[in-house]
C-alpha positions, -999 to 999 in steps of 0.1 A, spaced: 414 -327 448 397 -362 450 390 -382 417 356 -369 411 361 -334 410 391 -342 390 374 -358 366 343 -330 366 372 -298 360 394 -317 332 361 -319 316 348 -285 319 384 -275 310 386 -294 277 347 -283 267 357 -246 273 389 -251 252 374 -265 223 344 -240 225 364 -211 226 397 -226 199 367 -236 174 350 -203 179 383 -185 173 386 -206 143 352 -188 130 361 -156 137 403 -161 125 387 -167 88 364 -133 93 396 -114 106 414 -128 80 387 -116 50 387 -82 66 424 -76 71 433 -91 35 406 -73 21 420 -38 36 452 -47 23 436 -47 -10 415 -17 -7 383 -34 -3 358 -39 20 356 -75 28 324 -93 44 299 -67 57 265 -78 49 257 -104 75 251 -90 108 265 -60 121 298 -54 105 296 -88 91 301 -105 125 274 -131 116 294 -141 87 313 -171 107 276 -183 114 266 -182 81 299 -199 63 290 -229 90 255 -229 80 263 -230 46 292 -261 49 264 -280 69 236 -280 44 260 -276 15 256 -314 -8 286 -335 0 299 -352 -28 318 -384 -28 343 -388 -62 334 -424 -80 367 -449 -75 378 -430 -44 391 -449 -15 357 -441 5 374 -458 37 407 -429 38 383 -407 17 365 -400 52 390 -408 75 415 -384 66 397 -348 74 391 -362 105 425 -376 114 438 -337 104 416 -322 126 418 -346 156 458 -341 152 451 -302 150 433 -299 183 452 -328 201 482 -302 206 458 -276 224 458 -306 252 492 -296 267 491 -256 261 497 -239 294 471 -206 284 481 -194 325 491 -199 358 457 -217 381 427 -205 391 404 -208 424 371 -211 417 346 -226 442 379 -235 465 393 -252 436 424 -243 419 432 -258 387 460 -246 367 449 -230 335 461 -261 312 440 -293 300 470 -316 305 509 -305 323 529 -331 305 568 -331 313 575 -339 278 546 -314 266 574 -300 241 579 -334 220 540 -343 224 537 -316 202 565 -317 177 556 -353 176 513 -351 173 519 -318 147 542 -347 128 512 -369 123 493 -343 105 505 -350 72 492 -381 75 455 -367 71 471 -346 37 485 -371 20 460 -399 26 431 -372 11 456 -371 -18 461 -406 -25 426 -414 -14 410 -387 -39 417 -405 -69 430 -377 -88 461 -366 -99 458 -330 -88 452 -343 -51 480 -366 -53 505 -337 -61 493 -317 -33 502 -345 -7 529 -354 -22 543 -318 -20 531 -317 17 551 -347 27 578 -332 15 576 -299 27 567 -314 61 605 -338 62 628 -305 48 609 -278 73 602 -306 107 638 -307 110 642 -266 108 617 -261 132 626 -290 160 664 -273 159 652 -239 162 640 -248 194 668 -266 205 685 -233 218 654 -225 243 656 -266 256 692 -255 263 685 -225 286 655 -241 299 667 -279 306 631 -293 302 604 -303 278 574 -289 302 563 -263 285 547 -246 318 586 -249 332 597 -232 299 571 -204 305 582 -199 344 623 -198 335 616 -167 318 600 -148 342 611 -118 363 608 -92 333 607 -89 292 647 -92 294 643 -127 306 619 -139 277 640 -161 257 642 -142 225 657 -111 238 675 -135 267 693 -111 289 689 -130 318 716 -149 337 723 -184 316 705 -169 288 713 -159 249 690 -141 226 670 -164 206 657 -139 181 673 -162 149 658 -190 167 624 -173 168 628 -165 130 637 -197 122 608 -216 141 584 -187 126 594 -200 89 596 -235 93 562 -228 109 545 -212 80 556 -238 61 544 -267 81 509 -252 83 507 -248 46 503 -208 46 513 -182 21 540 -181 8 541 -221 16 508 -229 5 524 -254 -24 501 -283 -17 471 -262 -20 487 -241 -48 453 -233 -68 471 -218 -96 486 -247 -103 464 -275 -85 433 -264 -85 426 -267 -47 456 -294 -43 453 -325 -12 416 -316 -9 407 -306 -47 378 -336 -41 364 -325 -8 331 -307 -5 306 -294 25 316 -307 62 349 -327 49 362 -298 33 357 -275 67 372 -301 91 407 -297 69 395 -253 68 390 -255 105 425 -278 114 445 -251 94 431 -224 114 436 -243 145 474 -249 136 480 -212 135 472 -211 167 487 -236 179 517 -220 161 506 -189 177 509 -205 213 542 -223 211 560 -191 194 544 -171 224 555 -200 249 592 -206 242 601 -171 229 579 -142 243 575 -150 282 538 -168 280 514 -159 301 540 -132 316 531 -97 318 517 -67 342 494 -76 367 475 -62 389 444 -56 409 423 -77 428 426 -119 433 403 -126 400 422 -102 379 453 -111 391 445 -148 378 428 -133 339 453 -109 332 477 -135 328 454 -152 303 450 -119 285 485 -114 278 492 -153 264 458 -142 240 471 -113 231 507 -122 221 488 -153 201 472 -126 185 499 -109 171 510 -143 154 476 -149 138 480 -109 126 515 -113 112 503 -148 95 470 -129 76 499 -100 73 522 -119 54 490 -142 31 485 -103 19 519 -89 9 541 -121 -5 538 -138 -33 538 -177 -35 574 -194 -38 580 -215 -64 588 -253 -54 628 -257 -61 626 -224 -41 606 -233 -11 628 -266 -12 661 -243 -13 654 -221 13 641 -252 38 676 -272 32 704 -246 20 689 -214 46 666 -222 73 690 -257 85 725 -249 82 710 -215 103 692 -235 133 724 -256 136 745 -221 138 719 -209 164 722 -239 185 762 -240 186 763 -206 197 738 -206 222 752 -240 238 793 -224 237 778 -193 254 756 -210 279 787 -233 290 811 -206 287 788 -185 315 779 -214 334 
């Protein structure tokens, strides 16, 4: 592939991957309404469009022409900044996601990834890092004391559950000797036995209190229920982005989304086989369904996230702090002594 057409299919990849992560973003939020809202016994949105599937259009019309309001005595320079930094640092991580195997399109096959990185692995532990940067300079930057708390409580959410989640995966780096995440993906093919978290394969372990480990420290690094302390509305009123209005406001709504899937993606990648999964048919098909079993297993995450916003109850903040350093921890470093004595020992 000379430079040219290089250039022409990285950009075609990265437009289609935004279009279609920011569109998911939409309709994530109107899943979300409807699934909560059966939880509860109600209806949830179904007034705009056919079953409410307009309502995603209609929340972005409404954050577009919606007044935005600037606080007097804010920092206007980090005021701005920071809603874009989180949502840069959101879809930065999609860069290195491997969603397949390659495709052949017009004689040219790319591989179904924006970016293969050998170190994909730390480019996202290490971008997904930043992101507290954007929460706690809205906090500081909002003037207000409410705001200030919420990043404050997100930094420190971010150092007790970072460390959780990079051992958790620890275990899977073992087994898989690389940070590629498309090299991850490809050791664990050859049937559901070989994906990591039931890991019956030959040099393998089970990584399923890995996998429950990650999916906590997850939850809590993307600021969900029942870790949603530095938005905590009860006690905040709206937390790190109390002062935020229209456009600012959905670029921190949109990056949220965007880490569940990113969430969503990893989990699927280092635990549940990728992209792996029947296939059959003809050439094209052989090349989607791939695709459509990656989507489908980042589905399930997305469901057990709105799942879990509508059955727990918020923890209180010695407990969240508690469970990140006393359970989750001492628990990843257990997972990733075992795994390493029963790799060696088999080895």
């Amino acid at each position: 592939m000379d430079l040219q057409t290089f250039i022409v299919v990285a950009v075609i990849k990265i437009a289609l991957v935004l279009f279609v992560v920011l569109t998911a973003d939409a309709y994530i939020v109107l899943l979300e309404r409807k699934l909560v809202a059966r939880i509860q016994n109600r209806w949830g949105p179904n007034r705009t469009g056919p079953f409410g599937l307009l309502q995603p259009l209609a929340d972005g019309i409404k954050f577009i022409l919606k007044e935005d309001m600037v606080p007097d005595d804010v920092n206007r320079t980090l005021y701005i900044l920071a809603p874009m930094l989180t949502l840069a640092v959101a879809l930065m991580t999609i860069a290195v996601i491997p969603f397949g195997e390659s495709i052949t399109i017009f004689g040219v096959t790319t591989p179904l990834q924006i970016t293969d990185v050998n170190i994909a692995l730390l480019f996202v532990l290490g971008i997904t890092s930043i992101s507290v940067y954007g929460v706690a300079l809205a906090g500081w930057s909002s003037n207000s004391k409410y705001a200030l708390l919420g990043s404050l409580r997100a930094s420190a959410q971010m150092i007790s559950y970072e460390l959780s989640l990079g051992v958790s995966l620890v275990g899977v780096l073992i087994m898989a000797q690389s940070l590629s995440l498309r090299e991850i993906v490809n050791a664990q093919s050859g049937g559901f036995w070989h994906w990591n978290i039931i890991g019956l394969g030959a040099g393998q372990f089970p990584q399923v209190l890995g996998f429950f480990i990650y999916l906590g420290a997850a939850f809590a690094e993307t600021n969900r229920v029942p870790f949603d302390l530095p938005e905590a509305e009860t006690e905040l009123v709206a937390g790190y982005h109390t002062e935020y209005s229209a456009m600012k406001f959905a670029m921190f709504f949109v990056a949220e989304y965007t880490a569940m899937i990113t969430v969503g993606c990893i989990a699927t990648i280092l635990f549940l086989g990728g992209w792996h999964g029947p296939v059959f048919g003809p050439p094209l098909m052989q090349s989607l369904l791939p695709v459509f079993w990656f989507v489908l297993k980042v589905f399930f995450f997305i469901f057990l996230y709105i799942w879990i916003r509508g059955t727990l109850p918020r923890f209180r903040y010695d407990q969240l702090m508690a469970f990140g350093w006393k359970v989750l921890l001492p628990l990843a470093v257990f997972n990733v002594i075992v795994t390493a004595a029963v790799v060696l020992l088999r080895s």
